[in-house]
C-alpha positions in Angstrom: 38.6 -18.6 66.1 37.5 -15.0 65.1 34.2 -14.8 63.1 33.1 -11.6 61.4 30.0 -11.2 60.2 28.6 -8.7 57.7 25.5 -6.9 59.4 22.8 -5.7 56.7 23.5 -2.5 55.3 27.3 -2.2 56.5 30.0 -2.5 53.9 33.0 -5.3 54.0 35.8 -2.3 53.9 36.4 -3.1 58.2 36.4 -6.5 58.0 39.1 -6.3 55.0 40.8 -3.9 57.1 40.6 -6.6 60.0 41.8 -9.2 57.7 44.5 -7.3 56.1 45.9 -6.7 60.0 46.1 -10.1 60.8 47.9 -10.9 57.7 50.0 -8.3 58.5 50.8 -9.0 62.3 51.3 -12.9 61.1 54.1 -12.1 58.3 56.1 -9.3 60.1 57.3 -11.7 63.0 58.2 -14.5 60.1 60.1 -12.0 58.3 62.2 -10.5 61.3 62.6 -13.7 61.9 64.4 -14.4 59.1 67.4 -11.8 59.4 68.0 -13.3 63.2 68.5 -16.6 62.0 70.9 -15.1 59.3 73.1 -13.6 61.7 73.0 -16.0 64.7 73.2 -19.3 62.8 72.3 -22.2 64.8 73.3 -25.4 63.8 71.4 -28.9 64.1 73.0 -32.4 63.9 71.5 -35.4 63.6 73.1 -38.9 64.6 72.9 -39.5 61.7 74.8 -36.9 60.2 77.2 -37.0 63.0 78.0 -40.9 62.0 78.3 -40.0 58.2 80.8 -37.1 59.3 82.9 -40.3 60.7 82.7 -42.5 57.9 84.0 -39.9 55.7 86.8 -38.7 57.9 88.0 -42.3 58.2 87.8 -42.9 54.5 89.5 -39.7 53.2 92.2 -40.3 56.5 92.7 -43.9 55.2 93.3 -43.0 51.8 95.2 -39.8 52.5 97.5 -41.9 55.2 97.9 -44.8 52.5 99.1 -42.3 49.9 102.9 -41.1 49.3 102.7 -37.9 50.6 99.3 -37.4 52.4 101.0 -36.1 55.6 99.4 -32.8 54.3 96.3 -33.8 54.0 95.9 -36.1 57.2 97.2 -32.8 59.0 94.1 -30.9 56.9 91.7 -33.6 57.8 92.5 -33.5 61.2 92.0 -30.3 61.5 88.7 -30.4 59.5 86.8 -32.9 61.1 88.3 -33.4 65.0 88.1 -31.1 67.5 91.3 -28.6 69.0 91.1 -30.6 71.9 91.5 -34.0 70.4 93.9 -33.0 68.4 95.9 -32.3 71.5 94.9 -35.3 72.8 96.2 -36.9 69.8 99.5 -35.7 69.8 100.3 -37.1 73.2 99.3 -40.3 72.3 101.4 -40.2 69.1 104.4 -39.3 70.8 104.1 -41.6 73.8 102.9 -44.7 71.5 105.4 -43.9 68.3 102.0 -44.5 66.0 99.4 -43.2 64.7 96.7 -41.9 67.0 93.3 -41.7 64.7 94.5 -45.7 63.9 96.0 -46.7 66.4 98.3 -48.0 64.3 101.9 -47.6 62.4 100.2 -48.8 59.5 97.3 -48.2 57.1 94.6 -50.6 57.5 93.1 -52.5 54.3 89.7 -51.5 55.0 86.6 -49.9 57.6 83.5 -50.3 58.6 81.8 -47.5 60.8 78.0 -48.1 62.6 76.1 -46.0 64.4 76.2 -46.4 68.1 74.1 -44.9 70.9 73.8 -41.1 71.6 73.3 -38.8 74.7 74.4 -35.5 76.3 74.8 -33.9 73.5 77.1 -36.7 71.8 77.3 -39.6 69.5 79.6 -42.5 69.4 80.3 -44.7 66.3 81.7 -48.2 66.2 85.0 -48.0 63.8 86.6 -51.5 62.9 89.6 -51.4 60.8 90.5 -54.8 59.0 94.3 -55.0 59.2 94.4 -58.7 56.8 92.5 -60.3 54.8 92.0 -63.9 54.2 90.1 -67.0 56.2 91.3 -65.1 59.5 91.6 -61.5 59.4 92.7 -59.3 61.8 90.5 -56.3 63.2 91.1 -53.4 65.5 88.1 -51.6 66.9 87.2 -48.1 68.4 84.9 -45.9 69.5 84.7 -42.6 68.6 82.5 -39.9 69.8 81.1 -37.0 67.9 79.6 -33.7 69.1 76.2 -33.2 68.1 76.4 -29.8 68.2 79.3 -29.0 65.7 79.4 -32.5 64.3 82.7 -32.4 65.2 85.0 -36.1 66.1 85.9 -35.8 69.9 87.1 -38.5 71.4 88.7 -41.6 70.2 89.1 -44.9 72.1 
C-alpha cells in the first residue's frame, strides 16, 4: 500500500499529481485492453451452454425432420450446429445404414429428452433419448453426443 503524507507547509499539488498517475497507469491497460478483445474474440462455453446447444438442435431437427419439406432446414441445422467433420461422418453413416444419421432412424421420433453428462478435454457429452411409441411400453433409442466446448459445436454422435 502507498501512503502519502502531507508534510507541514508543502502543498497537496504532488500528491494529486501522484494520484492522478496511478489512475492514469490503472485505466490505460483496461482500455487497450478493450480493442484486443474486440479484434481477437475468444469465446467461452460452459457445459451448460454446450448441453442447451443440444437440446435445441434436437428439437428444431425433430420438428424440421417431422415436417413436409424440412429437408432444407435439417441440411441448415446441420450445418449450424455440428461440426464439418461430423457432418462427413454423418454422411457415411447415412449412406451405408439407408437412415437417418443425427436419429438413427428412418423415422421421426415422438419425443426427446437430453441430460447433461460428464465433461473433459475440452468436451461435453449429453445423454439423448428419443421415445419412438408411446403407451404402457414405449420404445426408446439412446445416444450420446459430444459437444466441443470451445465452439459449442455437436461433434460426435454415438
Amino acid at each position: 500500500m502507498i501512503q502519502l503524507r502531507n508534510r507541514p507547509g508543502r502543498h497537496t499539488a504532488g500528491r494529486t499529481l501522484v494520484i492522478a498517475a496511478l489512475l492514469a497507469a490503472a485505466v490505460v491497460p483496461a482500455a487497450t485492453a478493450a480493442p484486443l478483445a474486440a479484434t481477437a474474440p475468444v469465446t467461452v462455453r460452459s457445459t451448460a451452454s454446450a448441453y442447451q446447444q443440444v437440446a435445441h438442435f434436437y428439437g428444431a431437427y425433430i420438428d424440421a425432420a417431422g415436417s413436409e419439406g424440412g429437408g432444407t432446414l435439417t441440411t441448415a441445422l446441420r450445418a449450424f450446429y455440428l461440426t464439418p467433420a461430423l457432418r462427413s461422418q454423418l454422411r457415411t453413416w447415412e449412406a451405408r445404414n439407408h437412415a437417418d444419421g443425427v436419429l438413427r432412424a428412418q423415422n421421426t421420433p415422438l419425443a426427446f429428452e437430453v441430460t447433461p453428462g460428464d465433461s473433459g478435454a475440452g468436451h461435453t457429452w449429453s445423454k439423448v433419448r428419443l421415445t419412438w411409441s408411446g403407451g404402457k411400453h414405449p420404445t426408446y433409442t439412446r445416444l450420446t453426443v459430444q459437444s466441443d466446448l470451445r465452439t459449442g459445436r455437436i461433434s460426435g454422435i454415438r
